[in-house]
Structure formats: structure tokens, C-alpha cells
ZARO-317467 format. One record per atom (N, C-alpha, C): x, y, z. Coordinates in steps of 0.05 Angstrom, whole numbers. Each point is the difference from the previous one (the first is absolute). Layout:
// ZARO-317467
+--------+--------+--------+
|     px |     py |     pz |
+--------+--------+--------+
|      X |      Y |      Z |
...
+--------+--------+--------+
END
This chain:
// ZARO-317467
+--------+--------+--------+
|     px |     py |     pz |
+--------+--------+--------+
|   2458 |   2172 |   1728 |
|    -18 |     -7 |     22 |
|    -12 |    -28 |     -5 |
|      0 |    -20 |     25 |
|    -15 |    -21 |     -7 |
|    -19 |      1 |     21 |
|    -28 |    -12 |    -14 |
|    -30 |     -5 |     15 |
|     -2 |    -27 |     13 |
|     -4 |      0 |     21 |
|     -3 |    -33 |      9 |
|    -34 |      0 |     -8 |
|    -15 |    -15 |    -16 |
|    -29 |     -3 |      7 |
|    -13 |    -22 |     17 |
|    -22 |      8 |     16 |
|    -13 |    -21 |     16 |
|    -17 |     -9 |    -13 |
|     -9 |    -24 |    -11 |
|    -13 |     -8 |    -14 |
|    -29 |    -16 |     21 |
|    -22 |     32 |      8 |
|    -15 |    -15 |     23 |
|    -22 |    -21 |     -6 |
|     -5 |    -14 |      3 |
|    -28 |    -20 |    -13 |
|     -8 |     -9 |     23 |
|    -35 |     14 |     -4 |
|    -14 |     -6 |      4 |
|    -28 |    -14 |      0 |
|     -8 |    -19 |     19 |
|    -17 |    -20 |     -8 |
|    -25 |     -6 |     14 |
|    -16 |     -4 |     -6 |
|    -30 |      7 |     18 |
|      0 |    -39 |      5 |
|     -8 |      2 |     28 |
|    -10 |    -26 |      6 |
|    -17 |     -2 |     -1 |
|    -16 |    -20 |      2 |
|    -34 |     -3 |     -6 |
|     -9 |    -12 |     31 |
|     -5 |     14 |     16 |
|    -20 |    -11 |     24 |
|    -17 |     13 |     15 |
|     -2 |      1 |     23 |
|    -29 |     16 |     12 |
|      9 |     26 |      4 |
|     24 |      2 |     10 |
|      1 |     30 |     -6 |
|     27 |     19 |    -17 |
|      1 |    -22 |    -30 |
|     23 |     16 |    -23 |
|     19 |      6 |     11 |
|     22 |     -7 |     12 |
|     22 |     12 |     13 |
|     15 |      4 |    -29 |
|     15 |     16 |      1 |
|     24 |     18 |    -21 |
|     24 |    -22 |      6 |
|     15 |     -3 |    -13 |
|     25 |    -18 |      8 |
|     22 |     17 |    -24 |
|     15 |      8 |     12 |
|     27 |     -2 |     -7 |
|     18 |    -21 |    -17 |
|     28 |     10 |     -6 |
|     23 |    -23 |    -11 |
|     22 |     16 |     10 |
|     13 |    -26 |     20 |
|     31 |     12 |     -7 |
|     11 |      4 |    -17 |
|     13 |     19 |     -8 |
|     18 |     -1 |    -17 |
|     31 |      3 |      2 |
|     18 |    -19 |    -11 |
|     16 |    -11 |      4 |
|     14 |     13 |    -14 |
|     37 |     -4 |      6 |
|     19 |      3 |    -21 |
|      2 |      4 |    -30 |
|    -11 |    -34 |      1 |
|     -6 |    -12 |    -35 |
|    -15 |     22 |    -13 |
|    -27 |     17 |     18 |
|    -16 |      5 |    -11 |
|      8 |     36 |     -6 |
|     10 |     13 |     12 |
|     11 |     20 |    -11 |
|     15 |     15 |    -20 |
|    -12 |      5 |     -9 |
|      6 |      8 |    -39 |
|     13 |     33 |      1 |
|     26 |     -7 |    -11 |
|     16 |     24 |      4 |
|     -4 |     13 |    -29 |
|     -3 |     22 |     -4 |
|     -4 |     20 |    -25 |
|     10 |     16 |    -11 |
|     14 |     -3 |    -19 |
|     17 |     16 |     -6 |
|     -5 |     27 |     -4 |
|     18 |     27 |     -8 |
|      1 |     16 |     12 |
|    -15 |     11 |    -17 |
|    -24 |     12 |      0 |
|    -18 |     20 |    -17 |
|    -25 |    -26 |    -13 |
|     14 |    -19 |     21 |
|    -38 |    -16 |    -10 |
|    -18 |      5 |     23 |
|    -22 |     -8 |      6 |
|    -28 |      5 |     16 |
|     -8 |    -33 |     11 |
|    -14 |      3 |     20 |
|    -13 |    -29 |      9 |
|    -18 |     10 |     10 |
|    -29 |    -22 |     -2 |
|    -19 |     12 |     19 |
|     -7 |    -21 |     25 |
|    -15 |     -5 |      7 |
|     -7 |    -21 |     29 |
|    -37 |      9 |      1 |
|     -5 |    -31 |    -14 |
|    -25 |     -5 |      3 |
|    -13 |    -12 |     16 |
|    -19 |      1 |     19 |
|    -20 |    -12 |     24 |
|    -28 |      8 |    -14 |
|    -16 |    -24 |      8 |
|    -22 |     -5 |      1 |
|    -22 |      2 |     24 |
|    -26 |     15 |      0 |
|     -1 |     -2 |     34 |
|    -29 |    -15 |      0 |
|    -12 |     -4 |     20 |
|    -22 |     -1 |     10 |
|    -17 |     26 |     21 |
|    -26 |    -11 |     -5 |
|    -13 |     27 |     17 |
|      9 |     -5 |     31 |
|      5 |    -20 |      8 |
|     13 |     -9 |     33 |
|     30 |     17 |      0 |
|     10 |      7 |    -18 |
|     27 |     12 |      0 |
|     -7 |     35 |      6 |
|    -22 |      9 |    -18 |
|    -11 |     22 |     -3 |
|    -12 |     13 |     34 |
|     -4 |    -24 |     34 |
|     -1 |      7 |     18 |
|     14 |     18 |      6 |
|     35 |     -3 |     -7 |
|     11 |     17 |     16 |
|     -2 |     29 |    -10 |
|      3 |     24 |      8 |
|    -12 |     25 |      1 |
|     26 |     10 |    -27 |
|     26 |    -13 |     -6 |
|     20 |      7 |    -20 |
|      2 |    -25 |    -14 |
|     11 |      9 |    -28 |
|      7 |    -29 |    -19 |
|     26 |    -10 |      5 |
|     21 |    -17 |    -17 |
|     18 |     -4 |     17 |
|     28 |      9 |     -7 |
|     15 |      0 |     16 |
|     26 |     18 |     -4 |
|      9 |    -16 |    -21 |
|     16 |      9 |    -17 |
|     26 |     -8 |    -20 |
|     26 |      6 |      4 |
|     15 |    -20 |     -2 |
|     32 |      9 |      4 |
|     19 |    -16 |    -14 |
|     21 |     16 |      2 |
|     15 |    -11 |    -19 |
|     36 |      6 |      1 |
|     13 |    -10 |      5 |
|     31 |     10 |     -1 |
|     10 |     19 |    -24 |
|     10 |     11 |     -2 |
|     13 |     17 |    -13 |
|     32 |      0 |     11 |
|     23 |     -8 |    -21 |
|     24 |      7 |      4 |
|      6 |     18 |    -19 |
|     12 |     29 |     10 |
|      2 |     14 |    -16 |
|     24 |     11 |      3 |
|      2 |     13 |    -39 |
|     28 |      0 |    -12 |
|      3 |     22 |    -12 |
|     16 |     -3 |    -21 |
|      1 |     39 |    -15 |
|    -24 |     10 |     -6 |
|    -16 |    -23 |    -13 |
|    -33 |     19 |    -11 |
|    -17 |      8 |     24 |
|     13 |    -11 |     24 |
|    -31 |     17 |     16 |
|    -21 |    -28 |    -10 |
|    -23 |     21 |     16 |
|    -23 |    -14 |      7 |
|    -21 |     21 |      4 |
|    -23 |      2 |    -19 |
|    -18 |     18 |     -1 |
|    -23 |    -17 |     -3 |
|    -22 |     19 |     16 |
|    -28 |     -6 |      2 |
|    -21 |     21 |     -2 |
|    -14 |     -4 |    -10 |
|    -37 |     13 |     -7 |
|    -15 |      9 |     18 |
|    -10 |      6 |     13 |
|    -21 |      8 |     25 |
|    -30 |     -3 |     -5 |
|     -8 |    -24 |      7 |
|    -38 |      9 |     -3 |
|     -5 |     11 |     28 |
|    -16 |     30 |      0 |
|     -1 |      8 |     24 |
|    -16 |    -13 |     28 |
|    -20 |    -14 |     -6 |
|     -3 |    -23 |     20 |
|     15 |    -21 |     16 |
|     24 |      1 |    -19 |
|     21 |    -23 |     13 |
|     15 |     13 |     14 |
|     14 |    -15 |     25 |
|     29 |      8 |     13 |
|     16 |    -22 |     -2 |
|     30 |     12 |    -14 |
|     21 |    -19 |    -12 |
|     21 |      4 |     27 |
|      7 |    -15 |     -4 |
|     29 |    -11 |     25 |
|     21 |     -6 |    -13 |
|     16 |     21 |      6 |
|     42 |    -14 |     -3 |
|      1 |    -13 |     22 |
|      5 |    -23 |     11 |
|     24 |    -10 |     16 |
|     22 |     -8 |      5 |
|     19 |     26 |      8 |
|     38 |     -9 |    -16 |
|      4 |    -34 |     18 |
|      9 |     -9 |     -6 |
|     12 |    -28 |     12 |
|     42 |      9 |      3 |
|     -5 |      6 |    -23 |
|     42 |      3 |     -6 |
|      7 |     17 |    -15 |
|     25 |     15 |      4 |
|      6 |     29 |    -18 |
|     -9 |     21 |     13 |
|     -5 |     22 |    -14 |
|     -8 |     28 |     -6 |
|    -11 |     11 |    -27 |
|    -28 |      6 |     11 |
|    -10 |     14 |    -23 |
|    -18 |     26 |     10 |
|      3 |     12 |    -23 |
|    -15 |     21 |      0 |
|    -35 |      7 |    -22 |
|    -14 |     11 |     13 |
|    -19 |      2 |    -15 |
|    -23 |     23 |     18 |
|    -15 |     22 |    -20 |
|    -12 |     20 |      8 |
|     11 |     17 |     20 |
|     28 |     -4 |     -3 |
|     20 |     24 |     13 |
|      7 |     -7 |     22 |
|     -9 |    -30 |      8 |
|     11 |    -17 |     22 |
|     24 |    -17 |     -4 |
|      8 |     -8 |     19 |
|     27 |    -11 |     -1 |
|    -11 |    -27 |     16 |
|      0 |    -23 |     -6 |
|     -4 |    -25 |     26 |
|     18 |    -16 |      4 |
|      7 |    -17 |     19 |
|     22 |     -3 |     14 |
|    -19 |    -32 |      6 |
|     11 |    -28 |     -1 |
|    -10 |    -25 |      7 |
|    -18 |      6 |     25 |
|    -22 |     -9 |     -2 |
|    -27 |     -1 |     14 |
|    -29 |     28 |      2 |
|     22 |     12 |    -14 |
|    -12 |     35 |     -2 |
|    -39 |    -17 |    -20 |
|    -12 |     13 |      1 |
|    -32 |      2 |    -22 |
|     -6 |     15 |      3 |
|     -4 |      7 |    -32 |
|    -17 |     23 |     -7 |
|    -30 |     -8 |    -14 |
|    -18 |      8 |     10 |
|    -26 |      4 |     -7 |
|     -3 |     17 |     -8 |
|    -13 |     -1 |    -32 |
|    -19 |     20 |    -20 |
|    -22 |     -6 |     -3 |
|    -20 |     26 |     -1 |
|    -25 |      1 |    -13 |
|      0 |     21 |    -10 |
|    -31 |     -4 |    -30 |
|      2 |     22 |    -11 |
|      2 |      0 |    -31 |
|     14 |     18 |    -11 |
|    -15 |     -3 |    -36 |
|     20 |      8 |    -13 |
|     29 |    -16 |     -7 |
|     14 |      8 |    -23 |
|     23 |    -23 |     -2 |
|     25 |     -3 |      6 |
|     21 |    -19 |     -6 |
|     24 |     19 |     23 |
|     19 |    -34 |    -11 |
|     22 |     16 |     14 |
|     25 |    -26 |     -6 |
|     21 |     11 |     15 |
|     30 |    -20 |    -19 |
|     14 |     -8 |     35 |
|      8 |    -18 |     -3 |
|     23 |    -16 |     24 |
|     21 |      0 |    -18 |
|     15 |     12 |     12 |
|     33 |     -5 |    -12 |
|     18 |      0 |     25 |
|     28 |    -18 |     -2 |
|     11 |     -9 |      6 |
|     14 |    -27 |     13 |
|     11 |     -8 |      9 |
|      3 |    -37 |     -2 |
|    -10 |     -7 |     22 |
|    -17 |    -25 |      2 |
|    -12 |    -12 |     18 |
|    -18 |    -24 |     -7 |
|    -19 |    -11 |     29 |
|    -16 |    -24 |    -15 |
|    -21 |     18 |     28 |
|    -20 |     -3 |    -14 |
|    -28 |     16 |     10 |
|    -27 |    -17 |      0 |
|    -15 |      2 |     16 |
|    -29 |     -7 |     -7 |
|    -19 |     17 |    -11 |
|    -13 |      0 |    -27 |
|    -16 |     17 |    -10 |
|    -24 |     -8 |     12 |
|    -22 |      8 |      6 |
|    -24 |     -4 |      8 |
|    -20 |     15 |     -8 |
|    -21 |     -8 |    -10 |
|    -27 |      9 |      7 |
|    -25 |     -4 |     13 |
|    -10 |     19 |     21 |
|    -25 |     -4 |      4 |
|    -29 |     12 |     -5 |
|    -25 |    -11 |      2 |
|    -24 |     18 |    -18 |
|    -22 |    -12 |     12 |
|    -10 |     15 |      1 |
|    -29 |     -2 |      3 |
|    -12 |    -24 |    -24 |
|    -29 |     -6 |      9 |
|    -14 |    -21 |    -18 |
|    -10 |     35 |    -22 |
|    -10 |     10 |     14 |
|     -9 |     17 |     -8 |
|     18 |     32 |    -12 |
|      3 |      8 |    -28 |
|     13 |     22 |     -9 |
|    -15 |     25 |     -3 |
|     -4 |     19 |     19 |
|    -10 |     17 |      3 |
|      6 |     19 |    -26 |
|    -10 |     24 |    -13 |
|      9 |     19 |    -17 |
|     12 |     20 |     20 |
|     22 |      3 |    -11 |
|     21 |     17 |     20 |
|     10 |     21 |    -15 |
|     -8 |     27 |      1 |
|     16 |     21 |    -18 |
|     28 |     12 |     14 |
|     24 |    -19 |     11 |
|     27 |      8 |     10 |
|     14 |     -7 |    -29 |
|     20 |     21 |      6 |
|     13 |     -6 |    -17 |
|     31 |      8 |      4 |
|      7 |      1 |     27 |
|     23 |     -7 |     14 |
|      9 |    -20 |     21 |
|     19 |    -14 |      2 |
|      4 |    -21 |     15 |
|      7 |      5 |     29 |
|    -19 |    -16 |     25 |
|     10 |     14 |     22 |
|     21 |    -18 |     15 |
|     15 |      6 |     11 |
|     28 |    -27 |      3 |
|     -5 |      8 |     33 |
|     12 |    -24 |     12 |
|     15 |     -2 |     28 |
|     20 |    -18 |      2 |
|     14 |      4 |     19 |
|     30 |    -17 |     -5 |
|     -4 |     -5 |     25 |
|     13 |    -33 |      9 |
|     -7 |    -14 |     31 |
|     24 |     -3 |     -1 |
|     21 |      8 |     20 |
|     31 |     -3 |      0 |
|     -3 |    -29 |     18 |
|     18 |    -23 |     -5 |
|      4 |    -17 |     14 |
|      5 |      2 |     33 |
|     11 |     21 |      7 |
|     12 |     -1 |     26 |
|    -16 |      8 |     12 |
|    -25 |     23 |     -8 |
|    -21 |      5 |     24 |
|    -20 |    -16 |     -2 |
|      3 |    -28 |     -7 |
|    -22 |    -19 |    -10 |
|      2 |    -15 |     30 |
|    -19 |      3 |     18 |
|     -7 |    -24 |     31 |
|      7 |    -33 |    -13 |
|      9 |     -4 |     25 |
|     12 |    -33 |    -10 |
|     -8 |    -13 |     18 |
|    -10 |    -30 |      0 |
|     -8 |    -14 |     16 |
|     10 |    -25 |    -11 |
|     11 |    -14 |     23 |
|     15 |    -29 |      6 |
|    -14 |    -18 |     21 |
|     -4 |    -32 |    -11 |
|    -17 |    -17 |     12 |
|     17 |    -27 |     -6 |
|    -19 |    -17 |      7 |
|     20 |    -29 |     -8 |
|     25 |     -6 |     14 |
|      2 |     18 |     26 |
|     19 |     -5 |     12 |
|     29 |     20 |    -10 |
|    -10 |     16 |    -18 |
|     23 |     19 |    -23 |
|      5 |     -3 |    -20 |
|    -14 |    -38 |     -2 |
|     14 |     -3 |    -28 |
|    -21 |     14 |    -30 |
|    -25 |     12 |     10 |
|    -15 |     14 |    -21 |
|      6 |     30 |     13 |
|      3 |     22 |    -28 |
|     -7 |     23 |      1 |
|    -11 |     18 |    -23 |
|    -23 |     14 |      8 |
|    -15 |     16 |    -25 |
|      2 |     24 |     19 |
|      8 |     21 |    -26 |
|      0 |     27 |    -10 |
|    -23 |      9 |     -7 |
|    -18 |     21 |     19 |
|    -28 |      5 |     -9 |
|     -2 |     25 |    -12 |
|     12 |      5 |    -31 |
|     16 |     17 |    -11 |
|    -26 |     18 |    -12 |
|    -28 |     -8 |    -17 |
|    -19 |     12 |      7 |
|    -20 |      1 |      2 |
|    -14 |     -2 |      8 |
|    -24 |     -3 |     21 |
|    -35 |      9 |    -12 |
|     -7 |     -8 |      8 |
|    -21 |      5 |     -7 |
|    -15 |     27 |     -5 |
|     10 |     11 |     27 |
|    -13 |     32 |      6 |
|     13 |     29 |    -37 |
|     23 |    -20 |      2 |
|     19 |     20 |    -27 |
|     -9 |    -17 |    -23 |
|    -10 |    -13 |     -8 |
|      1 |    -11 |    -25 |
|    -30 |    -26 |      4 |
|    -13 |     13 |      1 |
|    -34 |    -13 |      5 |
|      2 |    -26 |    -17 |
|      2 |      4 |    -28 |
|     -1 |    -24 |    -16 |
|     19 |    -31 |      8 |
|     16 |     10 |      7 |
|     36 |    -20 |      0 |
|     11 |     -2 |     25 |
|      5 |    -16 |     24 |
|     21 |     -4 |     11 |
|     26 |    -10 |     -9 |
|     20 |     13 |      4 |
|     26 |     -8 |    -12 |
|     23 |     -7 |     33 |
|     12 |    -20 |     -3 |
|     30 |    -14 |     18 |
|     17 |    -14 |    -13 |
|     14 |      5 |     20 |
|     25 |    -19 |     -6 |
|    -12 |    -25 |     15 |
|      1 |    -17 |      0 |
|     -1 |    -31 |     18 |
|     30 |    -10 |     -1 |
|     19 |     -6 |     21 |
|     21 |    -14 |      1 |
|      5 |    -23 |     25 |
|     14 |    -29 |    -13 |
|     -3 |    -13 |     22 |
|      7 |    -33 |     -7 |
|      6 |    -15 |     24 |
|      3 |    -33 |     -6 |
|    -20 |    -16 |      7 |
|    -26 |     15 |      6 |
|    -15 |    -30 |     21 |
|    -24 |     -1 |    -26 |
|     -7 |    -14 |     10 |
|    -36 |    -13 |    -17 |
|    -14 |     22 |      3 |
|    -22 |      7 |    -21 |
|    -27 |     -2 |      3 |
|    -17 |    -17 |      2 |
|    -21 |      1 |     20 |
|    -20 |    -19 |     -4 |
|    -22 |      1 |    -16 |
|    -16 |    -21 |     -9 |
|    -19 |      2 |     -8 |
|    -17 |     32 |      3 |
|    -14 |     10 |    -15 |
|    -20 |     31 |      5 |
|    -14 |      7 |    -22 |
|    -25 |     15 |      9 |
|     -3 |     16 |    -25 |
|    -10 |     24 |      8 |
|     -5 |     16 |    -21 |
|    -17 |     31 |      5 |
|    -16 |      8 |    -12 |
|    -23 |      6 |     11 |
|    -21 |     -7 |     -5 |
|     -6 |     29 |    -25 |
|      5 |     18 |      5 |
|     -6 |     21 |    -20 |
|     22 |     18 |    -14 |
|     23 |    -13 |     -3 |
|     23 |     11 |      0 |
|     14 |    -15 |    -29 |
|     15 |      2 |    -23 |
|     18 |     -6 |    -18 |
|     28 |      2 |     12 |
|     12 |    -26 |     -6 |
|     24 |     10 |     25 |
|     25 |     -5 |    -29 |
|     13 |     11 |    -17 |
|     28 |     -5 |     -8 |
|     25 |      1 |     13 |
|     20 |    -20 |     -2 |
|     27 |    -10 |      4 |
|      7 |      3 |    -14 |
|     21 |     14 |     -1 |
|     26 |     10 |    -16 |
|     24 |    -11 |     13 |
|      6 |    -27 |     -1 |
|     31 |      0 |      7 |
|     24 |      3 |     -7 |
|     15 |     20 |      7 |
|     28 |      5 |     -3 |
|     18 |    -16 |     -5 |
|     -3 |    -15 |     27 |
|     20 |    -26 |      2 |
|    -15 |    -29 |     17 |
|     -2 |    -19 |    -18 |
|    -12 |    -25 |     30 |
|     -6 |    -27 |    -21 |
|      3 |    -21 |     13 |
|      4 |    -24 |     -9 |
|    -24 |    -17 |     18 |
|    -20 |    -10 |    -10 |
|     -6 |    -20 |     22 |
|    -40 |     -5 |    -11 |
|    -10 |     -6 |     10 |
|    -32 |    -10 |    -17 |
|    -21 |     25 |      8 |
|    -16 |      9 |    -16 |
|    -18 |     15 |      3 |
|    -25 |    -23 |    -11 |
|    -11 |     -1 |     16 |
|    -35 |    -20 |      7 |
|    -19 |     22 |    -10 |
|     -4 |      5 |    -11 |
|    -32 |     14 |     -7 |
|    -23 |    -23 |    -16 |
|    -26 |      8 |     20 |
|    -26 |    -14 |     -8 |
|     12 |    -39 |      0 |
|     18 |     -1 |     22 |
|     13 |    -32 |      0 |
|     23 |    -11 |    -21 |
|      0 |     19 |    -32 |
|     23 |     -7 |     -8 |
|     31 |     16 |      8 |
|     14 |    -12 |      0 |
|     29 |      1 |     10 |
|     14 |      1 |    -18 |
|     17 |     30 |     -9 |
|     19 |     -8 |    -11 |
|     16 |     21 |      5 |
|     31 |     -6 |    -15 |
|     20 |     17 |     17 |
|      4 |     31 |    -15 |
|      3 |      3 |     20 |
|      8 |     36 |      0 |
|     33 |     14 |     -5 |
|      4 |     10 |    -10 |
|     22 |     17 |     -9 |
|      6 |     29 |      0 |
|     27 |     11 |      4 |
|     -3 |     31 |      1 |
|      2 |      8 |    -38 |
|    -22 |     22 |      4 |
|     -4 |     14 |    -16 |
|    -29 |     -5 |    -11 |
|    -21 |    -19 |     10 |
|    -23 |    -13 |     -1 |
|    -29 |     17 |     23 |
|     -7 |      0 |    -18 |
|    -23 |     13 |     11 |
|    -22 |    -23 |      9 |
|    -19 |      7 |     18 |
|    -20 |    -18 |      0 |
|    -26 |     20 |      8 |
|    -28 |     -8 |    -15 |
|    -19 |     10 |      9 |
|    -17 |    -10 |      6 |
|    -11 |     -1 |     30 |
|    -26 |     -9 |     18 |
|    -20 |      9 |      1 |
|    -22 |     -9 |    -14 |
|    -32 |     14 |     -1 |
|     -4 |      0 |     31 |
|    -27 |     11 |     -3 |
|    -13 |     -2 |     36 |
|     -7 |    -22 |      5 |
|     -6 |     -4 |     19 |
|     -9 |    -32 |     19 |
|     11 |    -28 |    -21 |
|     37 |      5 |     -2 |
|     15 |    -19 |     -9 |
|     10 |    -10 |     21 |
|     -5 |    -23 |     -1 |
|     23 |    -18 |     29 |
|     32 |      5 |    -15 |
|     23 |     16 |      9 |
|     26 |     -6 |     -4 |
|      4 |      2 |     28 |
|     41 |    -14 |     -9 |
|     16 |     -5 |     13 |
|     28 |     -4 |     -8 |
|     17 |      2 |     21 |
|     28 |     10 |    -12 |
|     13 |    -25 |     19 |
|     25 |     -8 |    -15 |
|     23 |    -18 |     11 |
|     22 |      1 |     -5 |
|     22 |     20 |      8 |
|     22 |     -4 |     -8 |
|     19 |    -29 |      0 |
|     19 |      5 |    -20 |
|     22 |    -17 |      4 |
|     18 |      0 |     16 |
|     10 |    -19 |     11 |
|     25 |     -3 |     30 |
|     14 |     28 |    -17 |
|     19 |     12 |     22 |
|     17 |     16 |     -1 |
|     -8 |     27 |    -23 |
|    -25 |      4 |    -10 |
|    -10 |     18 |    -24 |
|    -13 |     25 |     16 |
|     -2 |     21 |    -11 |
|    -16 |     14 |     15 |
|    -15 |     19 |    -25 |
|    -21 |     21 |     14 |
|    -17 |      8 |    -19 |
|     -2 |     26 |      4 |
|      4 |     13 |    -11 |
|     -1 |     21 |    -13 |
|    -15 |     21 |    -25 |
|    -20 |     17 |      8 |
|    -26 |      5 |    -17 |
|     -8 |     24 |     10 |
|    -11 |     13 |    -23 |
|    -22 |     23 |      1 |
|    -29 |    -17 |     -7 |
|    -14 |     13 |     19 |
|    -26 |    -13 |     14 |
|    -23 |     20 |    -14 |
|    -12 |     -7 |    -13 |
|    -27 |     14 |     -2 |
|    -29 |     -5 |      7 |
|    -17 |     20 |     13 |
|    -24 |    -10 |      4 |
|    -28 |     13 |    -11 |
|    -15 |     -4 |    -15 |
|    -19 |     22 |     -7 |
|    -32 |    -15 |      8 |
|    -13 |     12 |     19 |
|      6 |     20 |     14 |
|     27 |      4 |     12 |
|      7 |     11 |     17 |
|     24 |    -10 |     29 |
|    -23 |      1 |     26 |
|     16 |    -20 |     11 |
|    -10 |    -10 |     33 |
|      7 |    -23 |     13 |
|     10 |    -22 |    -23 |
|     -3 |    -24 |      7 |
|     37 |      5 |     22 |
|     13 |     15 |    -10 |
|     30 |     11 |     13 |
|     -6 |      6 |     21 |
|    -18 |      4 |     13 |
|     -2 |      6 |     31 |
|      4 |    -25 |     21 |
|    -12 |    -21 |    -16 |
|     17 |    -26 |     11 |
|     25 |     -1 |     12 |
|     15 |     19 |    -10 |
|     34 |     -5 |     -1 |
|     -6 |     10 |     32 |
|     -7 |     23 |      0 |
|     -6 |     12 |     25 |
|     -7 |    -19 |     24 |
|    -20 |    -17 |     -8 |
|     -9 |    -15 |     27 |
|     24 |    -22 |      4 |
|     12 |     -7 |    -20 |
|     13 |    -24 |      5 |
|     25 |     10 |     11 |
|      9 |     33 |     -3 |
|     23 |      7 |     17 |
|     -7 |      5 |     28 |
|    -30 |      5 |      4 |
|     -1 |      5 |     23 |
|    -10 |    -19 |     12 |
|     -9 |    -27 |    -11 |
|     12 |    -27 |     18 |
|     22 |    -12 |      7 |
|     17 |      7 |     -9 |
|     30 |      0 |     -4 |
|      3 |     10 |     37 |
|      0 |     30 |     -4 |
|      9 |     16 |     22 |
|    -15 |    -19 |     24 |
|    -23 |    -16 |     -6 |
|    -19 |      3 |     17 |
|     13 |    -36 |     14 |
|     18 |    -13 |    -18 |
|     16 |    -24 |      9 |
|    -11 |    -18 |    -18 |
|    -26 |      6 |    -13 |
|    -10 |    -21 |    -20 |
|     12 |    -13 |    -28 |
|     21 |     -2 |      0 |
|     13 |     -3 |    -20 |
|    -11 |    -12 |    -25 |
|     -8 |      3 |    -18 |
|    -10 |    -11 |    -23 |
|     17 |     -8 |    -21 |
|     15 |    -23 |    -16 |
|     14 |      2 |    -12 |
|    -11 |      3 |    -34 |
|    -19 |     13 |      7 |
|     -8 |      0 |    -33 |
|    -19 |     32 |     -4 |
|     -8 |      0 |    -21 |
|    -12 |     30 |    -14 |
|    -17 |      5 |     -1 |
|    -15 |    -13 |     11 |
|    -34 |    -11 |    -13 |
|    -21 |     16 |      7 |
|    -29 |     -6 |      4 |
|    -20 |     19 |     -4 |
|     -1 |      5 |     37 |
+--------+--------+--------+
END
């Protein structure tokens, strides 16, 4: 099994009101681990980060091989598979590319079989004492996941799960060729997980380029923005903690219908 790690850094700005800033992280910067070593991913916060009502998601690729892939459970947290490619199985599920499973709850568990996945976590600021000590799973099959297309077609997100099933975490697919514009969210941690995509990711004004298998993580009230390269397209599992900021997708399809064509993603 190999670990892709996201190496997130985070950095407090100093002004009237502490904004959190992010780093892309890049190709270069992804540190592959060999098989039976560990990585961790350190962030730093401020009490302006501490607004939003959850801390912030973690993610991370996982390509996995004969050893599997096992994880721990703190019962406060809910962890996310997201298959991207292959077939795997795990807690007596079987997932199929775009399938997520969400756990909560208090013990471990193993992914086996070949694929490249998004591992995820999301958590509260706050760790309640929780006496569970079984894990409670749901599986989101790709195909009954609502889909919305904007940009004229050339964007589409998978609203795979939602807020109402999984309180902590919004989880999608995002796929597509046009821009994002400039945006931010105001109470929300948003992680990018790209699969596949070539072209500049702008967060907090720096620019730099983006790659599949690269993660990126956006504090709250971060100015980003997305630019593909001619002929590139993008491809990603979307995370949001809280989730809400995805309902956007919604208005901008239904400007779409409405003749308003928007060629971009934005707030």
C-alpha cells in the first residue's frame, strides 16, 4: 500500500480580523511513504479559525495495495473513504468509483483491495466523552447521488453527501473545464482532493499550480480560485465542513435553466 500525504500548513496573518490562510500544496510537495511507515499533517490555528462551529477536515490519498489500509476510530470523529478508482471493500461493503462511506464511532477498521481513495477526517473543535464502542457506517452509492450542471455543461458536481446524513462533512465529486472565480466561505473548511487537473490554484492571492493526486485546504473567509489549463480538465472529491457552501452549485444550475449562463463556479 502506498500513502500519498498532504502536507497542510497553516499560517495566521496578522490584521484586524486574523484570517487563517492556507498553502497549496503541490506535486513537489507530496511525500509518498513507504509501506508500514506513518505521516502526520500539522496546522496551527487562531481563535478567528475557532468561529467556525467544526475544526478542519484532513485528507489525504491513499493508493492501495496487498497490505490494505487500516484506521483507529476516535468516537467524536467521522472518517470518509472516497473510492476515486478500482474496488474495495471494507466493513462488509463493497465500493465501486464514487461510492462513500461515512463512519462514526469507537473502534478501527481495514480497506482492502486495489484502488486510489480519499481518506478523510472530520471533528468537532470540541471532543465530547463518548462511551460507543461500535462503529456506525453509511455507504452513499454514486448513482443515487443528485447532479447538477452549470457553466453552460462544462461544470458538474455530484451532491454525494449532504449535510442532513453526515452533519460534520459535506462530501462531492466536482468535475469540469471552466474557471472558478474568485470566493470565499465564510464559516465553512473547504478541502480539494484532485484526482486529475493541471492548471493554478490562487489561494489568499498566491498562485500556484495544481496537480492530480494533490490535495488543497481552504480555511474560512479565504479568497480562492481556480484556473484551468487550455484543453485540462478537473476532476475531485470536494469537501466541506460544515457543508452548505455546495448549494451554490444549485443556484448556478438553476441560472443556467434560467438562460443566465455563468461561465464560472463562484460564490
Amino acid at each position: 500500500m502506498r500513502r500519498f500525504a498532504v502536507l497542510v500548513v497553516v499560517a495566521v496573518v496578522a490584521s484586524c480580523k486574523r484570517e487563517e490562510v492556507g498553502t497549496v500544496v503541490g506535486p513537489g510537495l507530496t511525500v509518498e511513504i513507504p509501506e508500514g511507515g506513518s505521516t502526520t499533517t500539522t496546522t496551527t490555528t487562531s481563535d478567528a479559525g475557532k468561529e467556525a462551529p467544526f475544526g478542519p477536515v484532513t485528507a489525504e490519498f491513499v493508493e492501495l495495495g496487498a497490505a490494505g489500509f487500516h484506521t483507529e476510530h476516535v468516537a467524536c470523529e467521522q472518517r470518509i473513504v472516497a473510492l476515486a478508482k478500482g474496488k474495495v471493500t471494507v466493513l462488509g461493503e463493497t465500493l465501486a468509483p464514487g461510492d462513500v462511506l461515512v463512519t462514526q464511532g469507537k473502534g478501527a477498521y481495514d480497506v482492502k483491495g486495489e484502488g486510489l481513495f480519499v481518506f478523510a477526517t472530520a471533528r468537532p473543535f470540541v471532543c465530547e466523552p463518548d462511551q460507543s464502542t461500535t462503529i456506525n457506517k453509511r455507504v452513499f452509492r454514486a448513482k443515487a447521488a443528485p447532479e447538477v450542471r452549470w457553466a453552460g455543461g462544462k461544470m458538474v458536481a455530484h451532491l454525494d453527501v449532504e449535510k442532513d446524513n453526515a452533519p460534520l462533512v459535506y462530501v462531492g465529486r466536482l468535475e469540469g473545464t471552466a474557471a472558478v472565480a474568485e470566493h470565499t466561505h465564510d464559516a465553512s473548511w473547504e478541502v480539494l482532493c484532485a484526482v486529475e487537473a493541471s492548471g493554478t490554484f490562487t489561494l489568499d492571492g498566491k498562485a500556484q499550480h495544481l496537480a492530480g493526486k494533490t490535495c488543497v485546504s481552504v480555511p474560512p473567509k479565504t479568497k480562492h480560485a481556480w484556473a484551468p489549463d487550455a484543453g485540462s480538465k478537473l476532476v475531485a472529491v470536494q469537501l466541506y465542513s460544515p457543508g452548505g457552501p455546495e448549494q451554490r452549485f444549485r443556484a448556478l444550475a438553476a441560472q443556467d435553466a434560467d438562460g443566465g449562463t455563468r461561465l464560472d463556479a463562484g460564490k
